[in-house]
C-alpha positions as CSV (number, residue, x, y, z in Angstrom):
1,X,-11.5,13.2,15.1
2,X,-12.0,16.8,15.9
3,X,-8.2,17.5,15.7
4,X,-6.1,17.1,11.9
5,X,-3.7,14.4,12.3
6,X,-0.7,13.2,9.8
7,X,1.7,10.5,9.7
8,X,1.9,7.4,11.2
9,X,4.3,6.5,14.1
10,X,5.6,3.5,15.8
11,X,6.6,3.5,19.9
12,X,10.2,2.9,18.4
13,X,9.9,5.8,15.8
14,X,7.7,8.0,17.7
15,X,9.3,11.2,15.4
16,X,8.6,9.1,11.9
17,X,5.5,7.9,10.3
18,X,5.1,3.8,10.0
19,X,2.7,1.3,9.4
20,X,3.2,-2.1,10.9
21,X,2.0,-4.9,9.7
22,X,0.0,-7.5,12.4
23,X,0.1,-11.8,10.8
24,X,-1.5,-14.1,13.1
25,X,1.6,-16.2,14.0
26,X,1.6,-19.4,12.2
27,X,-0.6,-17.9,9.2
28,X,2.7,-16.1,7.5
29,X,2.6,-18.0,4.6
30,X,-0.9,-17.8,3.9
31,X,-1.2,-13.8,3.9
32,X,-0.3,-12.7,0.5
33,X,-0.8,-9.0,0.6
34,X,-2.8,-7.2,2.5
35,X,-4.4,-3.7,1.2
36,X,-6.5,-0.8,2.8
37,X,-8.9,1.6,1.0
38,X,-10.3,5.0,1.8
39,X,-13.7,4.7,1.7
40,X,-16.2,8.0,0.5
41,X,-17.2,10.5,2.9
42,X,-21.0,9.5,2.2
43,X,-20.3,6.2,3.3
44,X,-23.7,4.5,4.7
45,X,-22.5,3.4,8.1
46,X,-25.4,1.8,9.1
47,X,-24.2,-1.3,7.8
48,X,-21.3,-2.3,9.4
49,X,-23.2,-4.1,12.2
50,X,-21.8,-7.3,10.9
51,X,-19.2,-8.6,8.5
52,X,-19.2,-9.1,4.5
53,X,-17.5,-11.4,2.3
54,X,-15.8,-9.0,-0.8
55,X,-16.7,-9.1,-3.6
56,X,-19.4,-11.5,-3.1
57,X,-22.9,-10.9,-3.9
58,X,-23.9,-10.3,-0.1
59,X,-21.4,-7.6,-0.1
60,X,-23.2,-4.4,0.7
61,X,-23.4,-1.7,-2.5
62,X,-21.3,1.0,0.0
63,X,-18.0,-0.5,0.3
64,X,-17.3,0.0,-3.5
65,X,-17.3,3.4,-2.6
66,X,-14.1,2.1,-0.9
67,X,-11.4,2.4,-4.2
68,X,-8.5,4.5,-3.4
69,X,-5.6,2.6,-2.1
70,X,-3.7,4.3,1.0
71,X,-1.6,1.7,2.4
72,X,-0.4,-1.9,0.7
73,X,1.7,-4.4,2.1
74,X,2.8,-7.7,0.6
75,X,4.2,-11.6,1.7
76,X,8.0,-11.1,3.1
77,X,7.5,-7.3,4.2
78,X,8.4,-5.6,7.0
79,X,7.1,-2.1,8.8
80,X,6.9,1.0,6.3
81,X,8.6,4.6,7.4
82,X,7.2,7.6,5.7
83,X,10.3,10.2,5.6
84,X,10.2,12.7,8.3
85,X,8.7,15.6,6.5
86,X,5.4,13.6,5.2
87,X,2.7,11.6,6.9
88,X,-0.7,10.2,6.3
89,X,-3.4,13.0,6.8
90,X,-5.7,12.2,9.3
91,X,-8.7,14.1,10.5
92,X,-9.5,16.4,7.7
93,X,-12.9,16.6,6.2
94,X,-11.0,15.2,2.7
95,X,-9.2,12.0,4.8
96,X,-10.5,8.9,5.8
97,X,-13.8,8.5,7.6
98,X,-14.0,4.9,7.1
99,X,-11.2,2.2,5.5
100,X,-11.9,-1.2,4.5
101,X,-9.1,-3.5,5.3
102,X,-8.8,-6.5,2.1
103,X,-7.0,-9.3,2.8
104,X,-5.6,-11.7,0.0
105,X,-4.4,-15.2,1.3
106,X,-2.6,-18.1,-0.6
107,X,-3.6,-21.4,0.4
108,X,-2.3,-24.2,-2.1
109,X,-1.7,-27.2,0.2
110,X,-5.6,-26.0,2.0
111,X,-4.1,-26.0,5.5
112,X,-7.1,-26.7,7.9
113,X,-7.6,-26.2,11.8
114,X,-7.8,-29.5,13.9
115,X,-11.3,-30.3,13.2
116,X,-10.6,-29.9,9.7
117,X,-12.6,-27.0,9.0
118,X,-10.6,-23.6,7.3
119,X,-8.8,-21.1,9.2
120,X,-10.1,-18.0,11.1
121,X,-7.4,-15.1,10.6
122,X,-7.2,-12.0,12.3
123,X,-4.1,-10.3,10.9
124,X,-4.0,-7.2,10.1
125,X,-2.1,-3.3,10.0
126,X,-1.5,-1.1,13.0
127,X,-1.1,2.2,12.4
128,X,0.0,4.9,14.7
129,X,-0.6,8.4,14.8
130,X,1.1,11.7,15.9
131,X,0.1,15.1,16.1
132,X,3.4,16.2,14.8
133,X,2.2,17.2,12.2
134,X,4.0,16.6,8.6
135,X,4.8,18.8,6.0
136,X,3.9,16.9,2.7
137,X,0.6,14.3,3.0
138,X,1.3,11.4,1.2
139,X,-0.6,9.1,-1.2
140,X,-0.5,6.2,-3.1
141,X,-0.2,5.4,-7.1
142,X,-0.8,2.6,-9.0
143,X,1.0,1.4,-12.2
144,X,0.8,-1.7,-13.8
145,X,-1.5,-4.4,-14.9
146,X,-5.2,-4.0,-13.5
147,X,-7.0,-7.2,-12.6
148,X,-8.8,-8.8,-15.9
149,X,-9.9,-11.8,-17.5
150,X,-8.3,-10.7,-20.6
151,X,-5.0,-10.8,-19.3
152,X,-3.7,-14.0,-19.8
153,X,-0.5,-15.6,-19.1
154,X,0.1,-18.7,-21.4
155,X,1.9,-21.8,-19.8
156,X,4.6,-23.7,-20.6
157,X,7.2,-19.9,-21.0
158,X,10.1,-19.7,-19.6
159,X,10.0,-15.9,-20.7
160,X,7.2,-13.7,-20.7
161,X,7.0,-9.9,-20.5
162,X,3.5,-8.4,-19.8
163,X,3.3,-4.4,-19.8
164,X,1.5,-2.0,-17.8
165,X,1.3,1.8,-18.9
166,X,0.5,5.0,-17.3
167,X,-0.1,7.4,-20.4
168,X,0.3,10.9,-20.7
169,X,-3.5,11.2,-20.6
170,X,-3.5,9.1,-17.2
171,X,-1.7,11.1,-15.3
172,X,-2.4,14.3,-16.2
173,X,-6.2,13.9,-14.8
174,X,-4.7,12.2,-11.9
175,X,-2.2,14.7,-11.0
176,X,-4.6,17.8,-12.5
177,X,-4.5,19.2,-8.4
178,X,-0.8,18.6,-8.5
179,X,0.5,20.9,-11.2
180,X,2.4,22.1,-12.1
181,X,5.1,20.9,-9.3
182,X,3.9,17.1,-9.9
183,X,4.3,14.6,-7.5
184,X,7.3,13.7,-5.1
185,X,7.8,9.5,-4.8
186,X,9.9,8.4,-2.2
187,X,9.4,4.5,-2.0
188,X,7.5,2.0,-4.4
189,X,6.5,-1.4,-3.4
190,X,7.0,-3.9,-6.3
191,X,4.6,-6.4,-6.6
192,X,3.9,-9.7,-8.4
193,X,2.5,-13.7,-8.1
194,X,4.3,-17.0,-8.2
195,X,5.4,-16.2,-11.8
196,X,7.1,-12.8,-11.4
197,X,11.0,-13.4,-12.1
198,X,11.4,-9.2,-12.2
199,X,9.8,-5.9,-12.3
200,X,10.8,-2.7,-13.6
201,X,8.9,0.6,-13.2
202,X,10.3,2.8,-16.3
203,X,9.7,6.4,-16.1
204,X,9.5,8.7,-19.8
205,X,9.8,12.4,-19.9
206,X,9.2,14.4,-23.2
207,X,9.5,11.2,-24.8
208,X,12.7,10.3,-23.5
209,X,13.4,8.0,-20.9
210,X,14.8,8.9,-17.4
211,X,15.9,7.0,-14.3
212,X,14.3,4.1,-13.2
213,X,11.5,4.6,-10.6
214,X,12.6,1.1,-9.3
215,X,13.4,-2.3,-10.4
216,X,14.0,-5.9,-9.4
217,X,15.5,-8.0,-11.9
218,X,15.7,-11.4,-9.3
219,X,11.7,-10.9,-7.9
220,X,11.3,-13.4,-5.0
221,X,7.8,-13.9,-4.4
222,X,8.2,-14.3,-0.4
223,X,10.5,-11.2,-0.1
224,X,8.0,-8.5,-1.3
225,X,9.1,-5.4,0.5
226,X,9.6,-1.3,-0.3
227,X,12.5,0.4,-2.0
228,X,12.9,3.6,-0.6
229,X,14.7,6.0,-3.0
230,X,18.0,7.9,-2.4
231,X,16.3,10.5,-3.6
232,X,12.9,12.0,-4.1
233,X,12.2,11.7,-7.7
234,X,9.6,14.2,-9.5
235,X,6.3,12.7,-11.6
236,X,4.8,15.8,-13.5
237,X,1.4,15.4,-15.0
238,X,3.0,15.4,-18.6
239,X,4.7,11.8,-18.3
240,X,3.9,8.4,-18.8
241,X,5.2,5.4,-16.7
242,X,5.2,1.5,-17.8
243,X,5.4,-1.4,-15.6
244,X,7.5,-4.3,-17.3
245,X,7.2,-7.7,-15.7
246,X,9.2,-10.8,-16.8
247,X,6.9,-14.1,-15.9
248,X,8.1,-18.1,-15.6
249,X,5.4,-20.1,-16.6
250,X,7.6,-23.3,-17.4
251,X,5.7,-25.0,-14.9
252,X,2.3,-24.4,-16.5
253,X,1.2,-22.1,-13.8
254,X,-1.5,-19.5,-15.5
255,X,-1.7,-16.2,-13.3
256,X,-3.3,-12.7,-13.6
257,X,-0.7,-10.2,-12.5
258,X,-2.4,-7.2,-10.3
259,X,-1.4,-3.7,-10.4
260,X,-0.5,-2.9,-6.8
């Protein structure tokens, strides 16, 4: 784009930033979360001739360039509003050239088409744009539990807590082009696997803690959508953050917990 675009609107919130998201019809239980990255302005594009399987060894070298999150969404959720006064920027030398869209799905009962072979999906986001331009771009951060083998989740527990933290050190290289104002949240999108029973995102200042960020103490796996806050709250670079989760095992289930 030659122009500088921010936020994202909808035809029914033309004036607002939102991101829909687009599930094949009949496929709405088997798209677990859906995420899209920002991929690096060097990106090789000379490869995107034909599709790759992530994360599998024919996956081309350039789309782990493609890291930072800007947009999740997860099972049970609906469209996503960014507040008036902040968008998405678009069309900048610094935004996106190129995203990769990643698609998780849940299969357990392996649902098949009629000829018994798996299932082609096409869903996916739709984002619209406006050149209204918004005061405040907006961005995504991640708290929690990362992806690894060495996080296990032993069977057989009623009650589990497994805890994700943010330290001091963290945040302030994350935030270092944000001081000293810090960073203004206005939604958080909980998110967990068949095991979550609640989530809590705790928030510590000076060594003290403050308000929640957000919390769900009765998680429902199929009901994953944002909390918007009542009101902004402020992350400075000097804080930490740590992402409790309470797990159900009792059933034997053994899951990794990601950090979206």
């Amino acid at each position: 784009m030659s122009s500088r675009y921010r936020g994202i609107g909808s035809s029914a919130l033309a004036s607002s930033g939102s991101v829909e998201p687009v599930i094949q019809k009949g496929h709405e239980s088997l798209v677990h979360h859906i995420l899209l990255y920002q991929c690096s302005s060097n990106f090789n594009d000379s490869i995107l001739a034909s599709g790759h399987e992530c994360y599998h060894p024919n996956m081309p070298d350039a789309f782990l360039t493609c890291e930072t999150v800007i947009f999740a969404w997860a099972i049970g959720g609906e469209g996503f509003s960014y507040p008036p006064h902040v968008g998405l920027s678009l069309g900048t030398a610094l935004d996106p050239h190129y995203v990769l869209l990643e698609v998780h799905y849940d299969n357990p009962t392996y649902k098949e088409d009629a000829e018994g072979l798996g299932l082609i999906d096409n869903s996916g986001l739709r984002l619209f744009y406006t050149m209204d331009i918004r005061k405040y771009d907006a961005g995504v951060i991640e708290a929690g539990l990362w992806v690894s083998l060495f996080h296990t989740i032993p069977p057989g527990m009623p009650e589990f807590q497994s805890e994700g933290h943010c330290t001091l050190e963290c945040l302030e290289e994350a935030l270092e082009a944000e001081k000293p104002s810090g960073i203004h949240v206005f939604a958080v999108l909980l998110h967990a696997h068949l095991a979550g029973r609640g989530i809590r995102l705790r928030h510590f200042r000076k060594g003290k803690e403050v308000k929640l960020l957000a919390y769900d103490d009765d998680f429902d796996f199929n009901f994953q959508e944002f909390q918007y806050l009542r009101e902004e709250q402020t992350i400075l670079p000097l804080v930490k953050l740590r992402c409790v989760i309470q797990l159900d095992t009792i059933h034997g289930v053994i899951v990794k917990e990601r950090r979206e």
